[in-house]
C-alpha positions as CSV (number, residue, x, y, z in Angstrom):
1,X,58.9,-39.8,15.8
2,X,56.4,-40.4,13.4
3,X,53.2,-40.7,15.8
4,X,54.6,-37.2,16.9
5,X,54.2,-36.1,13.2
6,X,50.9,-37.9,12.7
7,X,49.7,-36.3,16.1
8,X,50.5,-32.9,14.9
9,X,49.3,-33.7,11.8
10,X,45.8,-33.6,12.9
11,X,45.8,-31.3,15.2
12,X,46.4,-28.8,12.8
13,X,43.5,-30.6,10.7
14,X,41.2,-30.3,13.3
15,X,42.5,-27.1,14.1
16,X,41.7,-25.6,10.3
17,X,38.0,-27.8,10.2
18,X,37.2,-25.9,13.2
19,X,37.9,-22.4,12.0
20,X,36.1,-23.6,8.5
21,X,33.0,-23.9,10.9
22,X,33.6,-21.1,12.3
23,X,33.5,-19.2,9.3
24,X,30.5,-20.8,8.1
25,X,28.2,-20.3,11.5
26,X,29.8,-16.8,10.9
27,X,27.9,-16.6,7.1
28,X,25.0,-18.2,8.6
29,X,24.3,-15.6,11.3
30,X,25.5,-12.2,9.0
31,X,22.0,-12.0,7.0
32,X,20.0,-9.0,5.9
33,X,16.6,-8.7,8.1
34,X,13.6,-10.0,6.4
35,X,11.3,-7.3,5.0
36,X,8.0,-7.5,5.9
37,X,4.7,-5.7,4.9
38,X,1.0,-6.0,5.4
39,X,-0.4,-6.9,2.2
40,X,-3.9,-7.3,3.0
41,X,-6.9,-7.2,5.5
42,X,-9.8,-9.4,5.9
43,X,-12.8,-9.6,8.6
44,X,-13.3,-13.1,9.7
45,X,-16.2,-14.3,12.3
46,X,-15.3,-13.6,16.1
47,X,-16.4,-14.6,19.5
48,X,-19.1,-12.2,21.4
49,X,-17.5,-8.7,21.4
50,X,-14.1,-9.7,19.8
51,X,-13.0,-8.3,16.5
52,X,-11.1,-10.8,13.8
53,X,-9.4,-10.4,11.0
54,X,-7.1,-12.4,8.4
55,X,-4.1,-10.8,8.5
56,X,-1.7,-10.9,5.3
57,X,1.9,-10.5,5.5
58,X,4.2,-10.6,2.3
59,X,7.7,-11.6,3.6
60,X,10.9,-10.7,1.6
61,X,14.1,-12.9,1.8
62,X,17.0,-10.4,0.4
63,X,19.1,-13.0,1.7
64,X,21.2,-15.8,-0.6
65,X,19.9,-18.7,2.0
66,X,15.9,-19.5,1.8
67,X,14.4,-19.4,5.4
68,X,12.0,-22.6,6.5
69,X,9.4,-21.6,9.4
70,X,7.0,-23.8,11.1
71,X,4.9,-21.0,12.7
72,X,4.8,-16.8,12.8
73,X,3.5,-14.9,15.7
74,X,2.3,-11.1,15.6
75,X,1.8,-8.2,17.5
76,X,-0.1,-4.9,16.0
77,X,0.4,-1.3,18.3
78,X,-1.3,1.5,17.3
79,X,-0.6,5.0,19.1
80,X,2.1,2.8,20.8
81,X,-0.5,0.6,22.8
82,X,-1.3,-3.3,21.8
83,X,-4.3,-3.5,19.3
84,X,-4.4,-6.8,18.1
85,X,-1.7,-10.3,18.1
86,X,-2.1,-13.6,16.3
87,X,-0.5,-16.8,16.3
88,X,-0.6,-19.0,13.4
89,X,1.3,-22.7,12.6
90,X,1.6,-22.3,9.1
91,X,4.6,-23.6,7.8
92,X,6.6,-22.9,4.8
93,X,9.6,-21.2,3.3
94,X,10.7,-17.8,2.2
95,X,13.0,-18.6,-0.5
96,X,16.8,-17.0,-1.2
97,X,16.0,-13.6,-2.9
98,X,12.2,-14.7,-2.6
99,X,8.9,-13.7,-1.1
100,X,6.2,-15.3,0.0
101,X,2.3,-14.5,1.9
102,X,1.3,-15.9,5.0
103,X,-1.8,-15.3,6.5
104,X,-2.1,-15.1,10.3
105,X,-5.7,-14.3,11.8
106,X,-5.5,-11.9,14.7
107,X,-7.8,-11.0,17.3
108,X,-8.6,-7.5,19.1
109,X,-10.8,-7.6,22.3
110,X,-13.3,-5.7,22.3
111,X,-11.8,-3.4,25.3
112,X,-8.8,-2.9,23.7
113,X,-11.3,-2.0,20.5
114,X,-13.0,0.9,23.0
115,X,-10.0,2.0,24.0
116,X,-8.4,2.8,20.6
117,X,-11.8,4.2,19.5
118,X,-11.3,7.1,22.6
119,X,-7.0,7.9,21.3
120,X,-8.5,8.0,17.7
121,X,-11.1,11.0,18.5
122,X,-8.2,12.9,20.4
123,X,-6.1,12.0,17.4
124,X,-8.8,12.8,14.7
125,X,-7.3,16.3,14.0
126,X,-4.2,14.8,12.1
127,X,-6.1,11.4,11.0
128,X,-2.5,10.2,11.3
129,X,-1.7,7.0,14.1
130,X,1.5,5.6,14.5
131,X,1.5,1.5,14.1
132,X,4.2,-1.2,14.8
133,X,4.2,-4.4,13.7
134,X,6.5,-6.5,15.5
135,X,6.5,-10.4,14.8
136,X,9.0,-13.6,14.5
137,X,8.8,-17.0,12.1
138,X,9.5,-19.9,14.3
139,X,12.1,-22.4,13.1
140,X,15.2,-22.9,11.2
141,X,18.7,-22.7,12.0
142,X,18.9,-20.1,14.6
143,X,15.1,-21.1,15.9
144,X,13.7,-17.9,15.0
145,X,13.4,-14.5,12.5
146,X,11.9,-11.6,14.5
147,X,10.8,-8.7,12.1
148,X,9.3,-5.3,12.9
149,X,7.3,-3.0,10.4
150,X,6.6,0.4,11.7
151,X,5.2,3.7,10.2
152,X,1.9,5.6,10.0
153,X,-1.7,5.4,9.3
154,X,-3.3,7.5,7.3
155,X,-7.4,7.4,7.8
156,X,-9.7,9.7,5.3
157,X,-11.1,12.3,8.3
158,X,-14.9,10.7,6.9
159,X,-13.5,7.2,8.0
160,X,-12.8,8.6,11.8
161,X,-16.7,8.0,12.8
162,X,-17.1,4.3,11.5
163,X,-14.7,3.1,14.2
């Protein structure tokens, strides 16, 4: 009789630890997506016809648990076409109700350059394009943080030509 007690015993310990994890992976996975902005532009040195640049990203945390990444990856459209991506192994960690700058250099080949140059003359009436920045920090719990920034561009009409 009383190994049926212990027996039931913990069960129903196993049975509330497993619910407490549940709960917890629950809290883990309800977060607030990261908000992320481009902070900053520089050119950097290509290959032959390729364009470069230093890309700067300030990543917000509104979250109460800090987020560890071990890489970021990026994709730029504009006029909803791929422009540029980069890939980058920086490490690091956003911290809980945090921010931090990561700098990934990305790459635009020169056709895709050309290409862009031609929908920017048919869009030079409004000097408005449409950009999306789509990206994800590698690691942590769940193995990734995808993020997505999207809105317009607004070029001088003077600026239009230098492209």
């Amino acid at each position: 009789m009383i190994s049926h007690r212990v027996s039931r015993l913990i069960r129903l310990l196993l049975f509330v630890a497993a619910l407490v994890s549940l709960g917890g992976c629950a809290g883990m996975f309800g977060h607030d997506p990261l908000r992320v902005s481009v902070a900053g532009i520089e050119p950097l040195a290509g290959q032959g016809m390729e364009m470069r640049f230093s890309l700067k990203l300030r990543v917000q945390n509104p979250n109460e648990a800090p987020i560890d990444f071990s890489g970021v990856a990026v994709e730029l459209e504009l006029n909803g076409k791929t422009f540029a991506t980069g890939v980058s192994d920086q490490a690091g960690t956003v911290p809980r109700f945090g921010e931090t700058v990561i700098a990934v250099p990305l790459t635009v080949p020169a056709f895709t350059a050309v290409r862009q140059a031609f929908a920017f003359a048919d869009s030079a009436q409004t000097g408005q394009f449409p950009y999306v920045l789509r990206g994800r920090l590698a690691g942590g719990v769940t193995g990734a943080t995808r993020f997505i920034d999207q809105g317009t561009l607004a070029l001088p009409m003077g600026d239009i030509g230098g492209l």
